[in-house]
Every structure is written in structure tokens, then in C-alpha cells.
N, C-alpha and C positions, 0 to 999 in steps of 0.2 A: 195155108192158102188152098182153094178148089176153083182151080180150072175148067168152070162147065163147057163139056163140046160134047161131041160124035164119042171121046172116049174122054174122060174125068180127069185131071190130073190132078194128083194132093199134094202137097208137101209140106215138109216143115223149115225148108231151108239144108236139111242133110238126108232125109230118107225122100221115096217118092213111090207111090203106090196110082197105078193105073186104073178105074173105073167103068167098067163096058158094061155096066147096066140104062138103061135112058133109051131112048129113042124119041125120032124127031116130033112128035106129038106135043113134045114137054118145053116147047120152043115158047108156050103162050107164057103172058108176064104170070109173075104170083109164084112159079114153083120155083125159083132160086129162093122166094122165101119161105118157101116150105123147107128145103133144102136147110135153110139158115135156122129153122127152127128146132129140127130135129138135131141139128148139133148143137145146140144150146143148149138142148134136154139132155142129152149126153154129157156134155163139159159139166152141167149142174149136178149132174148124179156121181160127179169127181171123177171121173174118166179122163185118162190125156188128152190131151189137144189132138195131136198129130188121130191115135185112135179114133178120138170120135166126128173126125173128119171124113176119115178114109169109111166108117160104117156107116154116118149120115148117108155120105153119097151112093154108097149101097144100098142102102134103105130108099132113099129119095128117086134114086132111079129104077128099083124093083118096083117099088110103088108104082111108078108110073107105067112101067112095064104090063102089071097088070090092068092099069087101068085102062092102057092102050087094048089091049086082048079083048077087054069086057066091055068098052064103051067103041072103042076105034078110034082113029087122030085128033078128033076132035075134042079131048077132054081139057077140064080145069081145075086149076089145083085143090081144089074142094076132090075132084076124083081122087087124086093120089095122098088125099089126109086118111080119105074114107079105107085106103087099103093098107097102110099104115100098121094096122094091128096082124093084121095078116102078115105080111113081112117080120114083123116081130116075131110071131109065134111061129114060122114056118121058112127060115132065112135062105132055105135052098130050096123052097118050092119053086124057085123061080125055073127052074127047069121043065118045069112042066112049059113052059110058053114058048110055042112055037118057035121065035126068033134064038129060041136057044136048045133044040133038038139037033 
């Protein structure tokens, strides 16, 4: 299960892993299914559940993160598809973005 808010919550019923990437930009409809889609690529590539839960939401919300920095509140989940590959290949660039210096 993911809890989208202000801060993520994942669970599987016995662990629980916190999520503080997102911000309020990503309020518009569409990225909970983005969100939804990036763990279904994961669960397909045979990865745990609980796993590719807690990295979707990583993913889904770094995504957005950047897409907030590059575009500003106003984005749509076409933004955070588009950043998607970046988050992949660089999972702790998210550091670079301001909200997390």
C-alpha cells in the first residue's frame, strides 16, 4: 500500500518505509498513475512488492521534484514521465535540487 501525501507511506502490512520526495506541484490528477505505473514495471521485472513500492515512490516523486525545479508548480504528469530516465540513471542526483540542500 502507498500513502500519497506531504510524506509517502509504504507498507506491506509488517515493514513501513517513509517517502519525502514530491512536492505540492504533483497534487494535479494523472501522477498517482504514473506513480502506479512505475511499480508495475518494477513488480514485472520480478522485484518484491513491498521493493518496488517503496522505489516507485522514490522514482515518482524525484521525478517530480525535478520537474518542479525545471518547469515550477505547474507541471503534468507528462513532466515527471519525461524525467523518469534521469531518475533512473542518477537516483541520488536528486540532491542537487534546491528543496533538498
Amino acid at each position: 500500500m502507498i500513502l500519497k501525501g506531504n510524506i509517502d507511506i509504504i507498507s506491506d502490512g509488517k515493514n513501513i518505509r517513509l517517502n519525502r520526495t514530491g512536492n505540492p506541484g504533483m497534487t494535479v490528477g494523472g501522477t498517482g498513475d504514473v506513480l502506479s505505473g512505475i511499480v508495475g514495471c518494477l513488480l514485472a521485472q520480478g522485484n518484491d512488492p513491498f521493493n518496488s513500492a517503496v522505489a516507485g515512490a522514490f522514482i515518482n516523486g524525484t521525478a517530480g521534484d525535478f520537474a518542479v525545479e525545471e518547469k515550477g508548480f505547474h507541471i503534468v504528469p507528462m513532466d515527471l514521465i519525461d524525467q523518469i530516465p534521469i531518475v533512473m540513471n542518477n537516483p541520488m542526483g536528486y540532491r542537487h535540487v534546491k528543496n533538498f540542500e
